[in-house]
C-alpha positions in Angstrom: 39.6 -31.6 107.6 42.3 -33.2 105.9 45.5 -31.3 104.5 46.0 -30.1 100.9 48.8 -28.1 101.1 50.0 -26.5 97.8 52.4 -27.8 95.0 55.7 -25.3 96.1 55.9 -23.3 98.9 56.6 -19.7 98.2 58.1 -16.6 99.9 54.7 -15.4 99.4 52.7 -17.5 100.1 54.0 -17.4 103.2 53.4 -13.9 104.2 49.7 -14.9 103.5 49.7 -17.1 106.5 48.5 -14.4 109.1 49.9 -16.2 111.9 50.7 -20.0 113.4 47.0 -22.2 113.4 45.9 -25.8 113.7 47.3 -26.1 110.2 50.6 -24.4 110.6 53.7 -24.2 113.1 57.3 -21.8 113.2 60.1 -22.9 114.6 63.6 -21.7 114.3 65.7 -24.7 114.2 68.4 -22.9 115.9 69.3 -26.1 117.8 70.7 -27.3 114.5 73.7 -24.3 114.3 74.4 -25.5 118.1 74.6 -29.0 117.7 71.6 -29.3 119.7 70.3 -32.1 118.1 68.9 -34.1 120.9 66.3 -31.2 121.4 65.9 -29.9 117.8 64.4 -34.2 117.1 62.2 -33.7 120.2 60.8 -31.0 119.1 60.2 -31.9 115.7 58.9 -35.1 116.5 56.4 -33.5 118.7 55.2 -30.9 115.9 55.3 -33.4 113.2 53.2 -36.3 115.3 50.5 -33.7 116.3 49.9 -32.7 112.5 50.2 -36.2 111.6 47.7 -37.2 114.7 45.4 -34.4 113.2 45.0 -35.0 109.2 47.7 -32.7 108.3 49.8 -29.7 108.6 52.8 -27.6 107.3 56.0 -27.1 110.0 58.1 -24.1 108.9 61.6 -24.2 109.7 63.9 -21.6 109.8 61.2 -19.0 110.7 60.7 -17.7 114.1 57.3 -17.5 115.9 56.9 -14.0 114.7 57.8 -14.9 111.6 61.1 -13.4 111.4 63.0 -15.6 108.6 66.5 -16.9 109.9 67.0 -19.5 108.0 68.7 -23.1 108.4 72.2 -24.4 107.2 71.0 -26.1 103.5 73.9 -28.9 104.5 74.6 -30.7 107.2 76.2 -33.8 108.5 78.9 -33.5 106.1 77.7 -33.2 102.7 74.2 -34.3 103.5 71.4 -31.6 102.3 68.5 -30.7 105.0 66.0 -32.3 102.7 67.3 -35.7 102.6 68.9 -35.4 106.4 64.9 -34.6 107.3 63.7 -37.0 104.9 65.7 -39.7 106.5 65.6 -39.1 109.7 61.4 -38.2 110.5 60.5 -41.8 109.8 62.2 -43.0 113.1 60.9 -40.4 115.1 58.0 -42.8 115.7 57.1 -46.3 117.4 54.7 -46.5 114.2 57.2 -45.1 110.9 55.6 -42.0 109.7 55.3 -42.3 105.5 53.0 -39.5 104.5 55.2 -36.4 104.5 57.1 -34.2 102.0 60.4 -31.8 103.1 60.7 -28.9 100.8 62.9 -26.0 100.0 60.7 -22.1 100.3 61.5 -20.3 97.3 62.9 -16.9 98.5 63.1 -13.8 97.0 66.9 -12.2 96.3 66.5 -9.8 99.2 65.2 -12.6 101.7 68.3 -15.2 100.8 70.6 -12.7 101.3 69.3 -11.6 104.5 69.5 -15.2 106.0 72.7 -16.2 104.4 73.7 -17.8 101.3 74.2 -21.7 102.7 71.0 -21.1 104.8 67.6 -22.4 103.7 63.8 -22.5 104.8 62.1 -25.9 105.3 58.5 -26.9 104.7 57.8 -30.3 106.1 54.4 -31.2 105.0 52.2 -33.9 106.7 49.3 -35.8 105.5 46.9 -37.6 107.0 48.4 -41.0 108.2 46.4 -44.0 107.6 48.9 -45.6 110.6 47.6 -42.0 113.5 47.6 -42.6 116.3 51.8 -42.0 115.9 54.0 -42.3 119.3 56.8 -39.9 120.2 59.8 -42.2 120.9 61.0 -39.3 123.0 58.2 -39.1 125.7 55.9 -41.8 124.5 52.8 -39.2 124.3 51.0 -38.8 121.4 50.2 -35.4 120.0 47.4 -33.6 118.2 47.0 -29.8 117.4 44.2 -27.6 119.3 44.0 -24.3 119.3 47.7 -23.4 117.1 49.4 -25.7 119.6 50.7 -29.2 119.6 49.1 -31.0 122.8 49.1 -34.2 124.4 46.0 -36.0 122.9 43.1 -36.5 125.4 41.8 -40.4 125.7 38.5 -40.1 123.0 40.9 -38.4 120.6 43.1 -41.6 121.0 40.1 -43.9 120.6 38.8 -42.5 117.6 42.1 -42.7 115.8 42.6 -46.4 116.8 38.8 -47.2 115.9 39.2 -45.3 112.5 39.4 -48.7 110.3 36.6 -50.1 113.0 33.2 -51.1 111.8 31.5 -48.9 114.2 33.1 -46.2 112.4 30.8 -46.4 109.6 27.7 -45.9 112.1 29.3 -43.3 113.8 30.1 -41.1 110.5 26.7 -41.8 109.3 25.3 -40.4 113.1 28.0 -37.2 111.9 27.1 -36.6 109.0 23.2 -37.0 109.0 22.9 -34.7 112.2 25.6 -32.0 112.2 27.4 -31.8 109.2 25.0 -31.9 106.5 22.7 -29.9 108.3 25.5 -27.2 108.5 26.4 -27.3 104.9 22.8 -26.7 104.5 22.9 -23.6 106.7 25.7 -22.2 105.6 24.4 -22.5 102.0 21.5 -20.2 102.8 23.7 -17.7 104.1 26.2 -17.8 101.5 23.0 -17.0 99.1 21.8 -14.2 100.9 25.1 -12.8 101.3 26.1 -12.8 97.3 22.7 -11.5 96.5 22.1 -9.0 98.8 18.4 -10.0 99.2 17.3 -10.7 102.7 14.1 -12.3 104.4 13.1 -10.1 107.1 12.1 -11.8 110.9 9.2 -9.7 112.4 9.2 -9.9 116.6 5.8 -9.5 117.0 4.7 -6.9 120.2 2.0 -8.7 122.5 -1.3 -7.9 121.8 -1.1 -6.0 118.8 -0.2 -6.1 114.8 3.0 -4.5 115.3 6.4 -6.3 114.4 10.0 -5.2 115.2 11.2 -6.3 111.9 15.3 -7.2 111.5 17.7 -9.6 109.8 18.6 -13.0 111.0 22.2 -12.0 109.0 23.7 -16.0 110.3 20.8 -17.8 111.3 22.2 -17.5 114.9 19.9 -20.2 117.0 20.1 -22.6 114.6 23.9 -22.6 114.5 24.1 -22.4 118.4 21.7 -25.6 118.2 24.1 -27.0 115.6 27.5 -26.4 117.4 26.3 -26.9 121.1 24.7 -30.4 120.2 25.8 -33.8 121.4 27.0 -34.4 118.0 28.3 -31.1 117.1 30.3 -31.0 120.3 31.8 -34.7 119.8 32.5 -34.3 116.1 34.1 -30.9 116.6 36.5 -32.4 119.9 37.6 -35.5 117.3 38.4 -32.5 114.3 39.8 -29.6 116.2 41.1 -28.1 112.6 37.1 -28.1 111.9 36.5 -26.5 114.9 38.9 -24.0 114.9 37.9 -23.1 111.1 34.2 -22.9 112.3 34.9 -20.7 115.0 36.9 -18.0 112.9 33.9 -17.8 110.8 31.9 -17.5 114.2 33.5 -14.7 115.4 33.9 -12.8 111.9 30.0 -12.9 112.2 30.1 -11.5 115.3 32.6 -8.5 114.3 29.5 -7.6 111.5 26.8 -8.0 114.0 28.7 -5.9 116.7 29.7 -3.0 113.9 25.6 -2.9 112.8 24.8 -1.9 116.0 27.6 0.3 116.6 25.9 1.6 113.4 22.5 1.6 115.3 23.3 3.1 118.0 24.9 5.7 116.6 21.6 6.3 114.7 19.4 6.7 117.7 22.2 9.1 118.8 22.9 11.0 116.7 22.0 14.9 116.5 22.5 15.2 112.8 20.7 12.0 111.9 17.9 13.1 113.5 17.7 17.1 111.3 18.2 14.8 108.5 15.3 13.2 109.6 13.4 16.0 110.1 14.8 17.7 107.4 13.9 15.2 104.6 10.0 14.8 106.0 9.7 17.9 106.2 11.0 19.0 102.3 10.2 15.9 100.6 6.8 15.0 101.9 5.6 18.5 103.1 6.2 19.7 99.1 3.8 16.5 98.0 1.4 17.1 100.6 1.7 13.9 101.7 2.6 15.4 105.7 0.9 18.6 106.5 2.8 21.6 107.4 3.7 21.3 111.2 6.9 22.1 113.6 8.9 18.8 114.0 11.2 20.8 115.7 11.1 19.6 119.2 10.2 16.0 118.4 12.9 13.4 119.4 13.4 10.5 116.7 11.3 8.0 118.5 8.8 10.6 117.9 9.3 11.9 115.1 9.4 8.7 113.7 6.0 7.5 114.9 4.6 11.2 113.9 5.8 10.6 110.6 3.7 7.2 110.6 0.6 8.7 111.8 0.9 11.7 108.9 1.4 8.4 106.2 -2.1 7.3 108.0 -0.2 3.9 109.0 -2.1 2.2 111.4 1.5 1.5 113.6 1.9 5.5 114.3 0.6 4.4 117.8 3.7 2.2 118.7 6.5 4.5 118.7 9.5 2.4 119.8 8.2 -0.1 117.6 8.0 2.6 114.7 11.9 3.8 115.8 13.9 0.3 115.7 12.1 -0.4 112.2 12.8 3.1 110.7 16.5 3.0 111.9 16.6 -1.0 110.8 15.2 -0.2 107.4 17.9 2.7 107.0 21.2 0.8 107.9 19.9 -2.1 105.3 19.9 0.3 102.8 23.0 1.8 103.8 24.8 -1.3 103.1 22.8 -1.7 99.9 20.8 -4.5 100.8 17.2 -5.4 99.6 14.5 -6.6 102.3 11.8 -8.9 101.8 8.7 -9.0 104.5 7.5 -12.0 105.4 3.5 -13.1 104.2 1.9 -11.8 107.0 3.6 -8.6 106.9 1.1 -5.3 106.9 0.8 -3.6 103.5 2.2 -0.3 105.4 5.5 -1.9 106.4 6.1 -2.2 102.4 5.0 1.8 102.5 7.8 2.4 104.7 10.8 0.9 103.4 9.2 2.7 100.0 9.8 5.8 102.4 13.3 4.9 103.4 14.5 4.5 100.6 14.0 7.7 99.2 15.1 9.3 102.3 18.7 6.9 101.7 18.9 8.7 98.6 18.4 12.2 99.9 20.4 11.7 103.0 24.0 13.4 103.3 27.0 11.4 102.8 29.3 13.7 104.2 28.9 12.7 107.9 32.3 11.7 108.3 31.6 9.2 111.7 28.4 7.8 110.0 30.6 7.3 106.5 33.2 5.4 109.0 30.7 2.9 110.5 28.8 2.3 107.3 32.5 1.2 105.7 33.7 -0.5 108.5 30.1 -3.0 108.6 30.4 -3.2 104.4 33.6 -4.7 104.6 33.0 -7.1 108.0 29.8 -7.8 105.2 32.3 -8.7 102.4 34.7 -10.4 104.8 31.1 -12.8 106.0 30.4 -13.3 101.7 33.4 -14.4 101.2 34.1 -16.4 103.8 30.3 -18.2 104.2 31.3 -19.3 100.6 35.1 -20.4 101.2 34.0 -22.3 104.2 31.0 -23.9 102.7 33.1 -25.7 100.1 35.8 -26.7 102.7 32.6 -28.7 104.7 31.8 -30.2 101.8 35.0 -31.6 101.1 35.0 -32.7 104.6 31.6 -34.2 104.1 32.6 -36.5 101.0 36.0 -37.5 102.6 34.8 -38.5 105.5 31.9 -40.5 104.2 34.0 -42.0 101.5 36.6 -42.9 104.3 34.3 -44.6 106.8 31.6 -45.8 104.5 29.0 -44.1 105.7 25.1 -45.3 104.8 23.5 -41.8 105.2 25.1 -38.4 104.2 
């Protein structure tokens, strides 16, 4: 929520900014070089009010949207330098004078200097959160926040929420934020960042009307809870007064949708798949045929849904019945173990279920790694799984932080 941005700005740290967000904004300052100034404090004044409006942000300058580095003239006005020019002049931009913000030189490699010029520079101008927001453009009289990587006019309840900051209403309301939505998050998100480091999962079993049988599957992000979470009155009003938060939430959001979509891109490819299906065969045949465990028969002609539930019935597991049921728990069981994770059933789990994930993982072991397409989708979900580990944890201490600022700033009575 609010801005921490780091000691010195670097050339690379830069290139590890992906692209302009709520927290960062490119602009050329090419209006400078033409004497444009009029246009170049408009802008700038715009840019700077929205991060100031919204607890913080870094404005490049000298970099073009796509990042191309073009630099700025490191003096102007005589023998004025850029910093203090900027440093002067960003103050008066505003009906209310803007005093939290830092102008910086970018440290530059050799290669990078020379390319935009010896006199020419790069600009950081770092804002904090103002204590004074809601700041006015003298320009247009709007006031600006950022919202989705642009700097908009703010909307009316964004406005109020600024002026009621120092209100005492404020401490009811942050007490209503954080008892409802935000500590019940961090307390989500914990759980998954857990699960994720460990590897060790509680399975959810969808039981099938009148019978025994459950459909068995990981609840990888706790999905209903979080929709219940973000798509509440106060998730909804909290996330429209932080749009950084929101827009930090929803990257995780759709990172957790990139894993669930390339796990059944795996899945389907399993129920697909020709060769799956001999190994399949194959390994039940070898392995369990040799122990005597399933007589000698021709699985030949047997689809996977049927060999599958055949299998079952040979293991004397009451389930062999249900064959789509035995199917989407085989082929469940098999991608877990693919991506090395460890299962757990829940209490009132039948003894066989245990029996078969015993089963599937020796068949994991036996089963050939040289599929070059199954290879491909087993990598591509590991590292969407890596990508969700690390970011579950990175995120989880970011709402923290948000948590404690924002009850030490409005005094909040319940956290």
């Amino acid at each position: 929520m609010y801005y921490e941005p780091p000691k010195k700005w670097t050339e690379e740290l830069l290139k590890e900014l992906s692209a302009e967000d709520d927290r960062y904004e490119w602009k050329s300052g090419a209006q400078i070089s033409r004497s444009n100034l009029n246009e170049f404090w408009n802008t700038l004044a715009k840019e700077v009010g929205a991060f100031a409006n919204s607890f913080g942000g870094t404005l490049f300058v000298g970099v073009n949207d796509d990042k191309t580095k073009v630099g700025v003239p490191a003096i102007v006005s005589g023998r004025t330098s850029i910093e203090r020019w900027l440093e002067n002049k960003i103050p008066t931009l505003f009906e209310l004078r803007l005093q939290h913000f830092r102008v910086s030189r970018v440290q530059l490699s050799e290669s990078t200097q020379k390319q935009i010029g010896d006199n020419n520079v790069i600009i950081a101008v770092d804002v904090f959160d103002s204590e004074l927001a809601p700041h006015q453009c003298i320009f247009d009289h709007k006031y600006y926040y950022r919202v989705n990587s642009e700097s908009r006019p703010a909307p009316h309840h964004y406005l109020a929420f600024l002026w009621g900051r120092q209100n005492v209403n404020m401490s009811r309301v942050a007490s209503w934020w954080l008892r409802d939505f935000l500590t019940p998050l961090i307390e989500l998100l914990q759980g998954v960042s857990v699960v994720f480091k460990a590897k060790l999962f509680n399975l959810t079993g969808l039981r099938t009307p009148h019978t025994l049988v459950n459909c068995y599957y990981i609840d990888f992000t706790h999905d209903i809870k979080w929709f219940d979470l973000i798509g509440s009155t106060v998730g909804e009003y909290f996330l429209s007064t932080f749009p950084i938060t929101k827009q930090v939430l929803e990257s995780f959001q759709s990172k957790s949708f990139q894993f669930r979509a390339a796990v059944n891109e795996l899945k389907n490819f399993l129920n697909e798949s020709s060769s799956f299906l001999e190994a399949v065969r194959s390994f039940y045949e070898r392995v369990l045929t040799s122990r005597q465990i399933v007589a000698p028969s021709n699985l030949a002609d047997l689809n996977l849904e049927e060999l599958t539930a055949r299998i079952r019935g040979e293991l004397h597991l009451q389930t062999s019945s249900h064959s789509r049921e035995a199917k989407l728990n085989f082929v469940n069981l098999v991608i877990y173990r693919l991506l090395g994770l460890e299962v757990l059933f829940p209490q009132d789990a039948l003894q066989e279920d245990w029996q078969l994930a015993d089963s599937v993982k020796e068949f994991v072991k036996e089963l050939d790694q040289n599929d070059s397409a199954l290879t491909a989708l087993v990598k591509n979900a590991h590292d969407l799984y890596d990508i969700i580990q690390e970011e579950s944890s990175s995120l989880l201490q970011v709402l923290k932080k948000d948590r404690l600022d924002l009850g030490k700033q409005y005094t909040a009575t319940e956290w």
